[in-house]
N, C-alpha and C positions, 0 to 999 in steps of 0.2 A: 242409831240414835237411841241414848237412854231415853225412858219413857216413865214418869214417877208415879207410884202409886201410894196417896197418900190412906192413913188413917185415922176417923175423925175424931178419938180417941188419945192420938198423938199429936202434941204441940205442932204449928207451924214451924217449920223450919226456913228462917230466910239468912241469906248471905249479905250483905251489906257491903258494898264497894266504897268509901268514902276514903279520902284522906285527911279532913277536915277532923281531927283524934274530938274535940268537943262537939262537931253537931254528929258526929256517928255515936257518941256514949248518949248524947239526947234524944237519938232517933232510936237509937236500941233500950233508954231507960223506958220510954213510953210505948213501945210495941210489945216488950215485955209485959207490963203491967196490962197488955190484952190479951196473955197467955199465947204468944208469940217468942219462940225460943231466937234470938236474933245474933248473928256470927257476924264478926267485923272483921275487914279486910282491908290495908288501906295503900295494897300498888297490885296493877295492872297486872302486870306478868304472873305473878303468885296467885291473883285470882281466878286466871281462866283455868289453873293447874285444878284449884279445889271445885271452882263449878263443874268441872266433868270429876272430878274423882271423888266428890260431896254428893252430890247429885240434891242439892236443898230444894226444897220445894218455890220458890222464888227469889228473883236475883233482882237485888237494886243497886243499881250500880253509875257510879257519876261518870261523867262526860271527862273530866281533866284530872289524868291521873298519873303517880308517876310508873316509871316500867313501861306498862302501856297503858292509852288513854280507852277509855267507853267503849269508843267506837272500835276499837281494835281488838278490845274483850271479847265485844257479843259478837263480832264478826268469825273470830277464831274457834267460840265453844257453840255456835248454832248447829253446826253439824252434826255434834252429839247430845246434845243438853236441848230436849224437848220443855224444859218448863218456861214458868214470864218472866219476861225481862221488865224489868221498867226502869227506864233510863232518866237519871237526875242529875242536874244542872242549873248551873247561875248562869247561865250564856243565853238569853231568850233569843239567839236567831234561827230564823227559820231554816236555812240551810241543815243547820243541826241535826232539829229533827226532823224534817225530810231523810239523812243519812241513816241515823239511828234505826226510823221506821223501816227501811229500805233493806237494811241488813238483819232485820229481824228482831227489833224491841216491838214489846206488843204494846207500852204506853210512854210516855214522858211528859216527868211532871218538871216546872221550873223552882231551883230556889230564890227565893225562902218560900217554903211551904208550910201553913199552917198543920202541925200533927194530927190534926183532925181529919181534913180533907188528905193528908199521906195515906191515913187510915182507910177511908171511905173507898180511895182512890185503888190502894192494894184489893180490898174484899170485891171493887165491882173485878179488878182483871181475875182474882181467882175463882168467880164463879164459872169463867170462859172457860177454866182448865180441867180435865179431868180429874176424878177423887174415887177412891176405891175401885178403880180402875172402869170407873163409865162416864159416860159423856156426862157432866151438869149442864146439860142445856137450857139454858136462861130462855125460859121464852121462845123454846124451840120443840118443837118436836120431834122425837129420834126417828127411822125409817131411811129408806135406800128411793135414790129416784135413778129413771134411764131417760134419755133422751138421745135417739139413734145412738150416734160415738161417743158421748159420754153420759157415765154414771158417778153417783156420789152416793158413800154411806155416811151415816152419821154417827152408826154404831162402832165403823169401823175406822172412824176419822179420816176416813180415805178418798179421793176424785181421783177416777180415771179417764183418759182420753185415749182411744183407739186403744183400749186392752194396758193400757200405759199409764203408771201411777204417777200421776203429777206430785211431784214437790212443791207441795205448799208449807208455809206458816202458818202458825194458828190460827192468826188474824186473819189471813187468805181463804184459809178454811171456813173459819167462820161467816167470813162475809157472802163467800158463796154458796155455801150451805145457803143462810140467809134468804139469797136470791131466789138459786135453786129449785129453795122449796118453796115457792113463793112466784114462780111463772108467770109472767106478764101483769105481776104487780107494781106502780112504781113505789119505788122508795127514796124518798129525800134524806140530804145528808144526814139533818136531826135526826131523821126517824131511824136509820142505819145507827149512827154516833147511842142514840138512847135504848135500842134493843140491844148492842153488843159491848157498849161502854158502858151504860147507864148513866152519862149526861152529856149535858143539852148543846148544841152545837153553837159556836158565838160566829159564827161567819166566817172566820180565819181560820179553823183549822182544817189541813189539807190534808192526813191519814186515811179518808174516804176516798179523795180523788187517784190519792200515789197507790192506792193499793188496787182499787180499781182497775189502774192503767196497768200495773204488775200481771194483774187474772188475766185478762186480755192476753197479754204477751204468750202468758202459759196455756193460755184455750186456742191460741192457734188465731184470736181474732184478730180481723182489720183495724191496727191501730189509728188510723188516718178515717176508716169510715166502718165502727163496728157495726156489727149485725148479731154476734151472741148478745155480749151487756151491753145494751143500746142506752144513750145518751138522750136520754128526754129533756130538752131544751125549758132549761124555769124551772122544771119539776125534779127530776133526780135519776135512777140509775133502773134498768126493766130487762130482767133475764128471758130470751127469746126460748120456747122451747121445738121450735120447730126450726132452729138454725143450724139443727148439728147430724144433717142426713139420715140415711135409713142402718 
């Protein structure tokens, strides 16, 4: 997996998946103008070619495209293309983005989007992504934790399980980091959504619970009655650190 190392010195660099030729020239006039260098692209197939052979620093890319659509893009370049995806769309059903988050978008915004909040929306996901090749941890602290069979760096963006580097995503990463480091604290959805998105949770969104239930699967835990990320009933989500033996 490529792994980008930006410099702050050098413009952003984003790709833009749109087929829409007028809202990608007004998404790209206005992210310029915030000294954002912006690349248009406007079919599926051609696009996952340049997101692994580009390697831009962020990818936005719509849901209904032609060649291949969103979902088939981030599906195909996740494997090699370590940076954010944020997945954009006029389709507000949830199905959607349950799929998108699933296969590894790290946001999705619906259209029409105000370019302001597009704005706001890209700078919270790329403080999640590394820059000069170290973690920007928002509100986190860098450091290594162990807990009998598994450990996690932060430095090293890495969890393992029994000596075994789990594949995660960013957002998986992050969230357990999060946890982690964070031992028998609970965390409510808001407060998970506003440390690692930077805003506020409105009741409906599910990318806490889907990703939640994903760590589980990858930590070896009881999907039916966890005992690592336990389920605090009302309140929100509590990393066990004494569940993972000697």
């Amino acid at each position: 997996m490529s792994t980008k190392v930006s410099n702050p010195e050098v413009a952003l660099r984003i790709l833009l998946v749109e087929d829409d030729v007028r809202l990608s020239a007004l998404i790209q006039e206005y992210l310029q103008k915030e000294s954002m260098i912006v690349l248009i692209e406007h079919r599926g197939d051609v696009a996952s070619k340049r997101i692994i052979n580009e390697s831009p620093d962020m990818v936005i890319l719509d849901l209904m495209l032609p060649g291949l659509d969103g979902l088939e893009v981030c599906k195909a370049v996740r494997p090699e293309y370590s940076g954010p995806i944020m997945m954009l769309t006029a389709r507000d059903e949830d199905i959607d983005q349950v799929v998108g988050l699933e296969i590894g978008a790290d946001d999705y915004v619906t259209k029409p989007v105000q370019p302001r909040v597009l704005l706001a929306r890209i700078r919270a996901l790329l403080r999640r992504f590394p820059q000069d090749g170290n973690m920007q941890a928002s509100k986190q602290e860098t450091g290594e934790y162990s807990y009998g069979c598994f450990k996690i760096s932060s430095t090293a963006r890495e969890a393992w399980l029994y000596d075994k580097t789990l594949e995660l995503t960013t957002n998986e990463f992050d969230l357990l980091w999060l946890l982690a480091s964070n031992p028998g604290e609970i965390f409510t959805r808001d407060t998970i959504l506003e440390r690692l998105r930077g805003i506020d949770y409105d009741g409906i969104d599910r990318s806490v619970d889907i990703r939640i239930s994903r760590l589980r699967k990858k930590l070896g835990d009881d999907t039916n009655h966890p005992y690592r990320i336990k389920t605090i009933r009302g309140k929100g989500y509590l990393f066990v650190k004494d569940a993972w033996g000697e």
